[in-house]
Each structure stands twice: as structure tokens, then as C-alpha cells.
C-alpha positions in Angstrom: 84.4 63.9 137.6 86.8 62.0 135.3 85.0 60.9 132.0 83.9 57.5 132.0 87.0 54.9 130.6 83.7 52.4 129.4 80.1 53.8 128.6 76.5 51.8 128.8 74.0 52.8 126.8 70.3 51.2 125.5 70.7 49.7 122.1 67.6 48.1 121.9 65.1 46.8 124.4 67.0 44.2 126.4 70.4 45.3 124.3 72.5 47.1 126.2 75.7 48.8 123.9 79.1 48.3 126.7 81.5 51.2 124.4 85.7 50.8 125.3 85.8 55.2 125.9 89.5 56.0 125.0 89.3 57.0 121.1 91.9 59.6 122.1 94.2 56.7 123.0 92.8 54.0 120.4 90.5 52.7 123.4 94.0 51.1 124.9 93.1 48.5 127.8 94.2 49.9 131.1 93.5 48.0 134.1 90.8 50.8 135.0 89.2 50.3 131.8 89.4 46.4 132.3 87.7 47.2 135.6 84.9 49.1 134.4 84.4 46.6 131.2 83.5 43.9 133.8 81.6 46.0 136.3 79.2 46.9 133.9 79.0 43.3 132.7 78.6 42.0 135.7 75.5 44.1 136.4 74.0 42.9 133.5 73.9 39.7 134.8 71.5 41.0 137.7 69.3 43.6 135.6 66.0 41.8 134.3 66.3 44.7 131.7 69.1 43.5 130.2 69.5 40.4 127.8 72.3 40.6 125.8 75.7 43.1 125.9 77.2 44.6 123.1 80.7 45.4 123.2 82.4 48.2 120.9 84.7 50.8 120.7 84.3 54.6 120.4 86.1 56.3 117.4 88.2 54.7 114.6 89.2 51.1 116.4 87.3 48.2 118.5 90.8 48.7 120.5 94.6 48.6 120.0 95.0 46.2 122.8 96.3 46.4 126.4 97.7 50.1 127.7 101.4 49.4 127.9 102.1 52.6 129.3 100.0 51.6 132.2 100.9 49.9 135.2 98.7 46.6 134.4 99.1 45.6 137.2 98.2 48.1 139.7 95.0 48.7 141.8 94.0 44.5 139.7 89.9 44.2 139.8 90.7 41.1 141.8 93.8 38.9 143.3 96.6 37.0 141.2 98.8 34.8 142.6 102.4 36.7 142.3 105.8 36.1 140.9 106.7 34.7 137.3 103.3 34.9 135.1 101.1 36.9 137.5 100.0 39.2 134.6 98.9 36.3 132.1 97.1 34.8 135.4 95.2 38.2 136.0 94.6 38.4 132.3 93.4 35.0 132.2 91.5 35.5 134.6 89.2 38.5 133.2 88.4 37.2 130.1 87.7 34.0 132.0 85.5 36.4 133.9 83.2 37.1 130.5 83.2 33.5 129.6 81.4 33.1 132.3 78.9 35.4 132.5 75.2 34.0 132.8 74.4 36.8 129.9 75.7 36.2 126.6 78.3 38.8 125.0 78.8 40.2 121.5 82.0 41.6 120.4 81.7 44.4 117.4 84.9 44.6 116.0 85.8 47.4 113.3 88.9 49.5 112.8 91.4 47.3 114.1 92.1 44.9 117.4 95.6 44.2 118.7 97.0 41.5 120.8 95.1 41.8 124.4 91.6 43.3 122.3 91.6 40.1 120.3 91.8 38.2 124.0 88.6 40.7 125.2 86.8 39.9 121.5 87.9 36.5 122.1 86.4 36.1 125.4 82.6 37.6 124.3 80.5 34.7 123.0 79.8 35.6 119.7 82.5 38.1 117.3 81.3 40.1 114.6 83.8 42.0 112.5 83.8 44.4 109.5 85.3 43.1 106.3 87.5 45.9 106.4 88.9 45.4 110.0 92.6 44.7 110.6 93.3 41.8 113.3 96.8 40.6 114.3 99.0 39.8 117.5 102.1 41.4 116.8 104.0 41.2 120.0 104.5 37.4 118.8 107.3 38.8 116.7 109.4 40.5 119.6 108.1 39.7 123.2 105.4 36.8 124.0 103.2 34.5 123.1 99.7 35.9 123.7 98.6 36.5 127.7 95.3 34.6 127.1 96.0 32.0 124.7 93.0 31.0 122.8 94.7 30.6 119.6 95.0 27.2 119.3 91.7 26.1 121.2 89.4 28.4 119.2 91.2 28.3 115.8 93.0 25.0 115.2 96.4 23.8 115.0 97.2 25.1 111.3 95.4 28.4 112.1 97.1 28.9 115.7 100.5 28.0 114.3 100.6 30.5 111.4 99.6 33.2 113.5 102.2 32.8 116.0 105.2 31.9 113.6 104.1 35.3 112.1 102.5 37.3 113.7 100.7 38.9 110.3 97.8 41.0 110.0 93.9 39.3 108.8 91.3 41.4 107.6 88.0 41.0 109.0 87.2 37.9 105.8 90.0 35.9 106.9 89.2 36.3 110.4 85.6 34.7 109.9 87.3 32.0 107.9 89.5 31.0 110.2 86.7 31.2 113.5 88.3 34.4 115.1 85.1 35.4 114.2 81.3 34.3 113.5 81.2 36.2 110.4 82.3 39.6 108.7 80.1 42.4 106.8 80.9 45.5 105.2 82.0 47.8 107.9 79.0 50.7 107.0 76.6 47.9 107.4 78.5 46.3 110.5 76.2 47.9 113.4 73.0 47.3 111.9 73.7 43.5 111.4 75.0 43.2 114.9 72.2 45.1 116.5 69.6 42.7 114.1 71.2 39.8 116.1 71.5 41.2 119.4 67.7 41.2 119.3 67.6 37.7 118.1 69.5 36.7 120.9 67.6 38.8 123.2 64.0 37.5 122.1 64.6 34.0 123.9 64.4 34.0 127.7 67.5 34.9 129.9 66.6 31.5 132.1 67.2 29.4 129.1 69.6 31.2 127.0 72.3 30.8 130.1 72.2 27.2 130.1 72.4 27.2 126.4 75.6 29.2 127.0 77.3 27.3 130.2 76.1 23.8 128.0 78.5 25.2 125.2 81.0 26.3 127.4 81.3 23.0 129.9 81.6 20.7 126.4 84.5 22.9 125.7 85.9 22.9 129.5 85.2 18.7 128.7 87.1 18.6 125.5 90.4 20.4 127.5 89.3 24.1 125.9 90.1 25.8 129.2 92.6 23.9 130.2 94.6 23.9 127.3 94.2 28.4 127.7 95.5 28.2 131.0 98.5 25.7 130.4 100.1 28.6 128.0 100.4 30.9 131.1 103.9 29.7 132.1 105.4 30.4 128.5 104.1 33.9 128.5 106.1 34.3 131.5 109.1 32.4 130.1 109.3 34.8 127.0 110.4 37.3 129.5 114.0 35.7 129.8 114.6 34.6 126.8 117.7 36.6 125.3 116.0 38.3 122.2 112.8 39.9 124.5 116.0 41.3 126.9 117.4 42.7 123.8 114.3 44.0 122.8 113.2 45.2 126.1 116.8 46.8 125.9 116.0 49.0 122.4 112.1 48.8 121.1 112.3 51.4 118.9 115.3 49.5 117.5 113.5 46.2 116.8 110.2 48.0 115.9 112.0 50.0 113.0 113.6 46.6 112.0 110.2 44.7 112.1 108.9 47.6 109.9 111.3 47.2 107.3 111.5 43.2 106.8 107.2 43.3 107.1 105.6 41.7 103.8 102.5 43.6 104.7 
């Protein structure tokens, strides 16, 4: 049997630890591993055991975003519409899928998350990051805008902007600054303090922390939150025809090595 691409073990009473399983490959999203991820956070939301999910990753990184080297769009936990943006749908439409889970979600971020692993830490309801930890969407600089687009929604219009004109790195201070995240600690004390929250969480009743979670979520559906996520989905797909993404597509390690070189940071 094939090791497991996401394991589940007990944290804590009612904590359940959900651990990204590719260290070997930086935990790199494949669609199997996206598959898993919500399987197991799905059944969560039906175990009476289980109050509150912690999602990490295994080895050096929370996760160096999506599996490139993958066919993303093969053997899809569920249908998107094809044609022009069918992959920013589908990816839309799994972090979507945590958004709306009854069971609230906590995203432990140390290492570093790329691009499509700040969408997954993104989409868990509360984000918790070592000071230390290295955040950025890179591909801005050569290929897309992001496939889930919660930039602007979550962090502003100043916030939003700078990150997509540059695509640059934050460490895990600026990230809680900004509102990627709900705050940062030192990265040896990170686990402790997110477990010591986890149980606060857990320690109020699964009826009513649900509703405290969909009342949060439906004033940002209200205030155009969602909406404005979704609306970004035809520009993802756009990117793809635009003459410098050919001409990258064309030579990668070409523009790479020239990103490299010109990169401040």
C-alpha cells in the first residue's frame, strides 16, 4: 500500500492534527493530496470526536504550493465546468470546500508556503505562522495572478496590490501584520501555541461554534467577500495568452534565472 499523501492523527482530545505527507517533495499539492486533504476534513465534520482540525506539514515547509509536475487536473475530487479557467474553478472550488466546513480549521504554517499553499492556509479559518516562516506568490512575476484570489478580499487594497505588483517574499511578522495571518510566534514555540488554541476552540460546543463560523462567513458572502474571489477566475485564465506567459511557458528556466538575478531579496 502506497504511503498516505495526508495523515490524521489525535492532537488533543477533540484536536485532530490533518499533516500535508510529501516532505520528500516539499509537501507539493497534487490533486491526490488535494483529495485526501478534504476527505479527511470532511469526516471531521461527521465524527462527534472531533472539534477542531489542525492542518500542517511534515518536514521542513507547511508546503511549496501546487504539484506542477502533476496533471492537476486529472482524476478532480469533483466536477469543473471545462474550457478557459477550469483549473482556477476547481481550485476555487476546494478551498471553497474548507470555507465551508461546519468544523472550524487551523492552518500551522512554518517553513515556507508558496502560491496555491497560501490559497489552502488561506481557506482554514484561523492561520498561525512562525516568525521565521517565508510567505510569497511568486508565479505573479511570470505566469498568473493567483488561482483562488483572496488577496484583495482578505488583505486590503494596499496589501493586495503590493503583493501582486511584486510578487516578494513576507516573513511570518509581516504576514500577521498585514492579516495573511492571525498572528506569528517563534517557530520552536509555534506548535505549542497552536495546539493551546486548538483546545480553546475545541472547549465550546460543535452545535454553536458552526453558526459562529457560517455567521462570519455569510457577513463576508454579504459584504461581496466571495464574490469578489470568484470574479478573479477569468483573469487567471487570461494570463495564459498573454505574450510574456507564452514566452515564458516557451523557456522557464530562462525567465527563472533572470528573476533570480534582478530579485532585491
Amino acid at each position: 500500500m502506497s504511503e498516505k499523501l495526508v495523515t490524521v492523527e489525535q492532537a488533543a482530545p477533540q484536536v485532530r492534527y490533518v499533516t500535508l505527507n510529501r516532505p520528500d517533495k516539499r509537501n507539493a499539492i497534487s490533486t491526490p493530496l488535494r483529495a485526501e486533504l478534504f476527505a479527511a476534513l470532511q469526516e471531521h465534520d461527521h465524527d462527534s470526536d472531533v472539534h477542531v482540525s489542525i492542518v500542517r506539514g511534515a518536514g521542513v515547509c507547511f508546503s511549496s504550493g501546487y504539484d506542477l509536475r502533476s496533471p492537476l487536473m486529472e482524476d478532480t475530487p469533483y466536477h469543473s465546468a471545462p474550457g478557459d479557467g477550469a483549473w482556477s474553478r476547481q481550485a476555487s472550488d476546494g478551498w471553497f470546500l474548507i470555507w465551508d466546513l461546519a468544523k472550524p480549521v487551523i492552518a500551522q504554517v512554518h517553513g515556507y508556503a508558496m502560491a496555491g499553499a497560501t490559497e489552502l492556509a488561506s481557506a482554514c479559518d484561523l492561520v498561525y505562522v512562525a516568525d521565521d516562516a517565508q510567505i510569497s506568490y511568486p508565479v505573479v512575476r511570470v505566469a498568473s495572478p493567483p488561482d483562488w484570489q483572496y488577496h484583495e478580499p482578505l488583505l486590503g487594497l494596499r496589501h493586495a496590490m503590493e503583493a501582486m505588483l511584486t510578487g516578494d517574499v513576507i516573513d511570518g511578522v509581516e504576514a500577521a501584520r498585514v492579516g495573511w495571518a492571525n498572528r506569528a510566534y517563534p517557530a520552536a514555540e509555534l506548535e505549542a501555541a497552536v495546539l493551546e488554541i486548538a483546545q480553546r476552540v475545541a472547549a465550546i460546543p460543535t452545535d454553536l461554534a458552526q453558526l459562529h463560523k457560517r455567521m462570519v462567513h455569510r457577513q463576508f458572502d454579504v459584504a461581496g467577500g466571495r464574490a469578489a474571489m470568484r470574479a478573479g477566475q477569468e483573469f487567471q485564465a487570461l494570463a495564459a495568452h498573454q505574450a510574456s506567459v507564452q514566452a515564458f511557458k516557451a523557456d522557464p528556466l530562462g525567465t527563472v534565472k533572470r528573476e533570480i538575478s534582478s530579485d532585491p531579496t
